[in-house]
C-alpha angles and dihedrals in degrees: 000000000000117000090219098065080067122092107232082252094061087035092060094044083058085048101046081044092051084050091048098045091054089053102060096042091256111149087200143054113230141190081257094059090053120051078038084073097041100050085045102044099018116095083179100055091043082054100049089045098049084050095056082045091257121171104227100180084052086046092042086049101046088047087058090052093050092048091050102054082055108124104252110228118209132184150094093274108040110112101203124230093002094129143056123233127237100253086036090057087043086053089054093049091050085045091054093050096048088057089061095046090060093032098238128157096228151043109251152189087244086053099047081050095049093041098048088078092066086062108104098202122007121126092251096060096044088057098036087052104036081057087054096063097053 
């Protein structure tokens, strides 16, 4: 996956996850790292959530407890947040295919978003969904 199909937008979320995922010990980045950084530091995903009656507190909350239950991975050679997750490098690929569906030129916040809902377990859909139900 090339970094320039990102908008700088996209490109500084990957870097506050990366960040975040060396913090807390995580080799990799996962989904979880980085929707953690969106709903913190994206007035546009707040936005689009408040507007599909999202609980973003709830959402902000249930993202910590999934960050937390991460494996913590300690050692000399570990180098912390270097890798994507599975599900993180499924969500790219989503992402990717939603930008072609609506025949942008980039990869951006509004296509992670979108592509988020084809994940089947990651700590963002169950609460998205579980939301949903209420």
């Amino acid at each position: 996956m090339e970094m320039q199909k990102f908008t700088s937008q996209v490109q500084e979320t990957i870097g506050e996850a990366q960040k975040l995922a060396q913090e807390m010990g995580h080799q990799a980045i996962d989904v979880t790292h980085i929707f953690k950084v969106l709903i913190d530091e994206s007035d546009f995903t707040k936005r689009v959530y408040e507007i599909a009656e999202v609980n973003t507190e709830a959402l902000s909350q249930n993202l910590n407890s999934a960050l937390d239950k991460i494996p913590i991975v300690s050692g000399t050679n570990i180098e912390y947040g270097s890798s994507m997750s599975q599900e993180l490098y499924q969500l790219m690929i989503d992402a990717e295919k939603e930008e072609k569906e609506l025949e942008d030129e980039f990869i951006s916040t509004e296509h992670l978003l979108l592509a988020v809902m084809n994940q089947k377990k990651t700590s963002v859909t169950e609460e998205l969904l579980s939301q949903g139900k209420k």
